[in-house]
N, C-alpha and C positions, 0 to 999 in steps of 0.2 A: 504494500500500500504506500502511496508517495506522500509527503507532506500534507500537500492539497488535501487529498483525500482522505490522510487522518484528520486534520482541523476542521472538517467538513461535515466531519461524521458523526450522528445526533448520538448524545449521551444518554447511554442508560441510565435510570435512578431507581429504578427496581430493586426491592428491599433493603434501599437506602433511606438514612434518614432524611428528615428535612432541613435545610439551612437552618434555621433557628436552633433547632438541636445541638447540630456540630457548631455553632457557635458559641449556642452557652455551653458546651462538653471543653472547647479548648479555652474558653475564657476562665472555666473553672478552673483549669489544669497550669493554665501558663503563668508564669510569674508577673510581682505589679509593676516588673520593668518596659513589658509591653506599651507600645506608642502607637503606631500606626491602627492597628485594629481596633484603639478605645475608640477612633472618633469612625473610621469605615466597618461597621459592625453589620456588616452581611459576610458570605460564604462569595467570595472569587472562584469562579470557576474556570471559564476557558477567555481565550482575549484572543484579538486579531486586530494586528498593526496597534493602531488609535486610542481602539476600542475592547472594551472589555464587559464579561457578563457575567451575573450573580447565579445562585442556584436557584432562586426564585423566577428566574428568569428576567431580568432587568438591563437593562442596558446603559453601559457609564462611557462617558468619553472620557478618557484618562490623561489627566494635564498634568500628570507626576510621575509617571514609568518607571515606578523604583526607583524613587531618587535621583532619577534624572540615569541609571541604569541603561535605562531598557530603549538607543539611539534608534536604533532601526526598527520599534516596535515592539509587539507581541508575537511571537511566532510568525516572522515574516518567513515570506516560502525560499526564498533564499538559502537562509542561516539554516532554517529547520532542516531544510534538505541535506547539507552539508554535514548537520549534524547525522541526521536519519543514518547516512553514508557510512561518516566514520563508525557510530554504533554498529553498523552491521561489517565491517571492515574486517574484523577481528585485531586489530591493532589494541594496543594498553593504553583503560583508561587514563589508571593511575601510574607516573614516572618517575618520582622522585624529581629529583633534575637530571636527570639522563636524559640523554640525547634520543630524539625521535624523531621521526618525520612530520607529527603535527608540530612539534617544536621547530625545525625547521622551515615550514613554511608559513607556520606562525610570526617567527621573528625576521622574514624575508619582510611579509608585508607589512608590518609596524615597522622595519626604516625606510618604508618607503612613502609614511605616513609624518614622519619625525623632519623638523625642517634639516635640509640638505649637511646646513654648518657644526647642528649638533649632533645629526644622525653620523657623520664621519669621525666622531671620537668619542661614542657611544658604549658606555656598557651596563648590563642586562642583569638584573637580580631579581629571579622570579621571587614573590613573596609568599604568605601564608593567602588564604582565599579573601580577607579585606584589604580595603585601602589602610587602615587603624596600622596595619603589620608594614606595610610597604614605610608611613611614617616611622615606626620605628626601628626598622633598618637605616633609613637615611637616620637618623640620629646616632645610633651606631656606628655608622659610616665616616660620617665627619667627625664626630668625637676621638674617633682611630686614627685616621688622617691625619688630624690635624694635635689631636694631642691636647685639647682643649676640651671644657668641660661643658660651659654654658650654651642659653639657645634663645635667641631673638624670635617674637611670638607677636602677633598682633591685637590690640581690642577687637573683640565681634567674631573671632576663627573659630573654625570646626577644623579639626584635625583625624580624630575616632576618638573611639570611648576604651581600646586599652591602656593603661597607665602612664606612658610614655606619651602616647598622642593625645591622651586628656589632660595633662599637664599643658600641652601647649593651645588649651582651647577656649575661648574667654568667657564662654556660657559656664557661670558659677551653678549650676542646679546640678548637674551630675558632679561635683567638686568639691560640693559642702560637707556630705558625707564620707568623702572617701579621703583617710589621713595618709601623711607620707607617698605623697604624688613625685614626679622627677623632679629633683631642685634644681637652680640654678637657671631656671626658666624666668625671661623679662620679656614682658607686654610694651609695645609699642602702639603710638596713637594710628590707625587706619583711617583712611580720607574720607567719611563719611557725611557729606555733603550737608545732608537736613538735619542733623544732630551733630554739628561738629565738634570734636574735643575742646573746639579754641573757640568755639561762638563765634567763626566770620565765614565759614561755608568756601562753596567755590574753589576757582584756581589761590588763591590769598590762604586760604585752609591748609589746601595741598603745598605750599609753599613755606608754611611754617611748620608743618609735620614732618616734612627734609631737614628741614633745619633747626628743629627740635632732633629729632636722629641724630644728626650727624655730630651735633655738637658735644649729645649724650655720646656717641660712640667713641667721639675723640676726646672727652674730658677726663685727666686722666684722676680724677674725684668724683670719677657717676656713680662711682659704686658697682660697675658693670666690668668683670674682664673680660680680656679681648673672648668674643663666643665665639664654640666651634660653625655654627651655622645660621643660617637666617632661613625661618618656613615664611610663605605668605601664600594667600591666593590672589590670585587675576580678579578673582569676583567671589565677595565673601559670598557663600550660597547659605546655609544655616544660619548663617549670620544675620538674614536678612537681603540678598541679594542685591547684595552693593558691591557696585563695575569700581577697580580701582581706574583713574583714568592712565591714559597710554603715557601721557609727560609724567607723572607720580611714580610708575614703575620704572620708567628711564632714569630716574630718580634715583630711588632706590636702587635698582643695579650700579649705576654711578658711585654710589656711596661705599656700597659694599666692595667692591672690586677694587676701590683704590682703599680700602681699609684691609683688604686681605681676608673678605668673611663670606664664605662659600655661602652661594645665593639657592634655594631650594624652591620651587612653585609647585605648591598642588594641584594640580590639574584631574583630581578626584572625581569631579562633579562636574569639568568645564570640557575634561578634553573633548577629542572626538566628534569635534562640529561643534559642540554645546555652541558656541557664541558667536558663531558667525566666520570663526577660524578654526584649522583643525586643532588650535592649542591655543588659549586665552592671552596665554604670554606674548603670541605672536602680534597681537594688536598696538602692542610698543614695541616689535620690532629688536626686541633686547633678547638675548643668549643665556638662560641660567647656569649655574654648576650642576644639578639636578633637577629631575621631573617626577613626581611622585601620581602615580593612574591606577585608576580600577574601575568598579562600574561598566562605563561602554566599552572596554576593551576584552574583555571575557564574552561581546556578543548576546548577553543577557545570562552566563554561567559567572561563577565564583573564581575570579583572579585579580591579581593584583600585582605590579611592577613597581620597582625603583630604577630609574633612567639616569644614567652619572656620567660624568666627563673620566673620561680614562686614565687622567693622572691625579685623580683621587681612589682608584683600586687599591688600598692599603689592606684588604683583610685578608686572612689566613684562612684556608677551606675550613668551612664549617661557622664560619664567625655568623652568617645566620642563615638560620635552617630551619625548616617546617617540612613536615609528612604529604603537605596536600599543594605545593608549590608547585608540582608537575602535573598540574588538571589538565588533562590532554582535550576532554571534551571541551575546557572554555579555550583553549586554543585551538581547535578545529574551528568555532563558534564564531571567536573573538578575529581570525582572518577573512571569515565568509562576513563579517558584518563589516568589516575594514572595504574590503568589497564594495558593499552595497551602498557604503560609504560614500563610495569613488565614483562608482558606475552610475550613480543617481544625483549625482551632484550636491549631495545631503549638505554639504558646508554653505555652499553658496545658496541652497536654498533656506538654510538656518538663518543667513541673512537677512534674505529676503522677506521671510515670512514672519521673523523678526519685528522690522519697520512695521509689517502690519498691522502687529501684536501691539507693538508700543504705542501706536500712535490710535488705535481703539482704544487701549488702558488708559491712556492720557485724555482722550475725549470723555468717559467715565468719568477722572478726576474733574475736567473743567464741570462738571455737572453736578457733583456729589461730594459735597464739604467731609462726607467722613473720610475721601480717599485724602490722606495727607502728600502722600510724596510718591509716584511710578517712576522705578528705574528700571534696568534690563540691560541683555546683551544677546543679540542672536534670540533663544527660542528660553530663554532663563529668565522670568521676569518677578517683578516681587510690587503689589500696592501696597502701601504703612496705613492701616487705618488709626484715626486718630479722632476724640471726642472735639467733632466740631461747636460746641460749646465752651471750651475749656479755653481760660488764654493763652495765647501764644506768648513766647518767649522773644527773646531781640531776632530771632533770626525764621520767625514766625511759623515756627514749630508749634502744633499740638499734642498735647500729653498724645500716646498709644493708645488706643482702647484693645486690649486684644481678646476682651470677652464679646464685643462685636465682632470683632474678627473670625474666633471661633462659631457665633453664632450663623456666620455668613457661609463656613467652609460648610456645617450642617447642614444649609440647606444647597447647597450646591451637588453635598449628596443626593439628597431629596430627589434635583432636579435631574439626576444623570450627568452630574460633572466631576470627579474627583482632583483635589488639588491640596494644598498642604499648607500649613502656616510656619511659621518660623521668627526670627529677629529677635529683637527684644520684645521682651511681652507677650514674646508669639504673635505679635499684632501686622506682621507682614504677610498678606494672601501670596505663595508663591505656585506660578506657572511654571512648569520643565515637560511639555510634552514631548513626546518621542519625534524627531525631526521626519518621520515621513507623513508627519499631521499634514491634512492638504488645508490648504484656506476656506475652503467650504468651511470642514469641519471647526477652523481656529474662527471663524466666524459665528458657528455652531455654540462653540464655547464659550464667545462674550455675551451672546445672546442669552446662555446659562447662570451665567456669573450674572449680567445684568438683573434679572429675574429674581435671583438670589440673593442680590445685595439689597432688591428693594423689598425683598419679602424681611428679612431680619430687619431691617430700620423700621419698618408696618408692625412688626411685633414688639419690637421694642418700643414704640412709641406706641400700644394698647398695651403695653402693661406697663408703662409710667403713667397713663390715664386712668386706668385701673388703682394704681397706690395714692 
């Protein structure tokens, strides 16, 4: 049977139970660190590209793909088939790091995806199956290198949630609890435009956030030695989905580079088209020492890379190692979607479709005082809702409201839209559909969101009429 024809093919539910059941069965069972399932509290069953559908039979357009995960869709027939293949191939799933021929063809077309200057002194550390792992190799990495201890971290970062990469991540709620996190970790101010660290926004922001760095970096009384590395992202995403801009990172690479502080970019959540390039970094045009990926590169399977400049190879075989680094099936997966990538012109139309996005989200905002601020890059967007009653600050900022916020992602369920909040407050509604969304449907979806944002404002204001 080919791809097509299994994703085609209607599901039995015979003496199965009903969505509600298996949902209260694994809600009972799973831990209260569970996230994603408290607020989409149906049964996922099968999905296609865009689109995805419940056991009850429902139908969601999915503007979050796993985290921004899942580039090429749900079971696109592409990847699936490539998969189907290798499964039936008899080749090994699991390889350690040993050498295979999914490994091989694997890492042919990821440098061929890598820009030219850094793909030519490129080297390759498969990691454990998250991104959380591939961070803490790179910290590993340059800590050995370099022989230094510390690590430059920014306000608003997601990194992961194991020990090392939550150390570097600025959301205090997974940190409050958990003692003795990796020391030697310093938070830098991130250019955060509508809540500025400095109260003046803007290029003026971004220009005193260089020059707050640099002077910390070089004062030899900051209280800071020299760090082994610098993490940042292109575009905080968890953070709230704030683009650093391209002169701000030119910036920062400047900085670092003439200070001697290996420059690290997560490209977690951005690589692989996310933003309009096949790699966020590329928007400034600037060279890291490393690149940290996972997510879209496994093709919608469990992998994750650390990408380094070859004269920072200081480790001894074994300096890190994981059981499940050799997923052969997400590298089968992860080159067919590299692929579809390429063949469909996913990047360029992440652009495109992009502009669409933003400039509907932005017509939203002119309309509806709760949208505070829409930013975005490529198919990655975030609205800040904010109590448009509240006063503004100098820089005419409204408090967060992110219990509107969540009220809004609720009903967006409701209406067949899935999407996710995040930022502070959680008061950022964020968009990351899968780049082969067609415009129909990204039209589809503001007409959802629309629907949604006015149904939660209608509630909320009959039940302040109500009190």
């Amino acid at each position: 049977m080919t791809a097509t024809e299994l994703l085609d093919a209607p599901v039995s539910h015979s003496d199965a139970p009903d969505w509600q059941e298996m949902y209260d069965f694994v809600k009972a069972r799973e831990s209260g660190a569970r996230t994603y399932a408290n607020s989409i509290d149906t049964v996922i069953e099968r999905g296609r590209l865009a689109r995805v559908f419940d056991r009850a039979g429902r139908e969601y357009l999915d503007c979050l793909s796993c985290a921004g995960t899942l580039a090429t869709g749900h079971n696109h027939p592409q990847v699936q088939a490539r998969v189907l293949e290798f499964l039936q191939s008899g080749h090994v799933t699991q390889a350690l790091d040993i050498t295979t021929p999914a490994k091989y063809r694997f890492l042919r077309k990821l440098l061929e995806c890598l820009p030219p200057d850094f793909a030519r002194h490129v080297r390759v550390q498969s990691c454990g199956p998250s991104g959380a792992d591939a961070v803490e190799a790179a910290i590993k990495l340059f800590k050995t290198a370099t022989g230094r201890r510390g690590v430059l971290a920014f306000h608003g970062a997601y990194h992961g949630m194991t020990a090392g990469a939550l150390a570097l991540t600025g959301n205090l709620g997974a940190k409050r609890q958990v003692a003795s996190l990796m020391p030697d970790v310093h938070f830098l101010p991130y250019p955060y435009s509508y809540r500025c660290p400095f109260g003046v926004g803007g290029e003026r922001g971004e220009d005193i956030s260089l020059a707050y760095i640099e002077r910390t970096l070089s004062d030899p009384e900051s209280g800071i030695i020299p760090p082994a590395a610098m993490i940042v992202e292109a575009v905080q995403g968890e953070g709230g989905v704030i683009p650093a801009s391209a002169r701000w990172l030119r910036g920062i690479r400047d900085i670092t580079a003439r200070l001697g502080i290996p420059l690290i970019i997560d490209e977690i959540q951005t690589g692989f088209g996310r933003t309009g390039h096949m790699f966020a970094f590329e928007h400034a045009g600037i060279e890291p020492d490393a690149v940290v990926v996972s997510k879209a590169v496994g093709g919608g399977f469990p992998l994750a890379l650390l990408l380094y400049h070859e004269k920072y190879d200081a480790w001894q075989a074994g300096a890190h190692a994981g059981t499940f680094r050799g997923n052969q099936i997400a590298m089968a997966a992860g080159a067919a979607a590299m692929e579809v990538i390429q063949s469909e012109q996913l990047v360029a139309q992440a652009g495109a479709k992009g502009e669409r996005l933003g400039a509907a989200l932005r017509g939203l905002a002119e309309r509806l005082p709760i949208i505070g601020d829409v930013r975005g890059r490529g198919l990655m967007w975030g609205m800040e809702i904010v109590d448009p009653a509240a006063p503004a600050d100098a820089l005419g900022s409204r408090p967060a409201d992110g219990e509107l916020a969540r009220a809004i992602k609720k009903r967006c369920l409701a209406n067949g839209l899935i999407i996710e909040t995040g930022g502070r407050h959680s008061a950022v509604l964020r968009l990351l559909p899968p780049l082969v969304i067609s415009e129909d449907e990204l039209d589809e979806a503001i007409e959802k969101l629309k629907r949604s944002m006015r149904e939660a404002m209608e509630s909320r204001w009959t039940s302040a009429e109500k009190c």
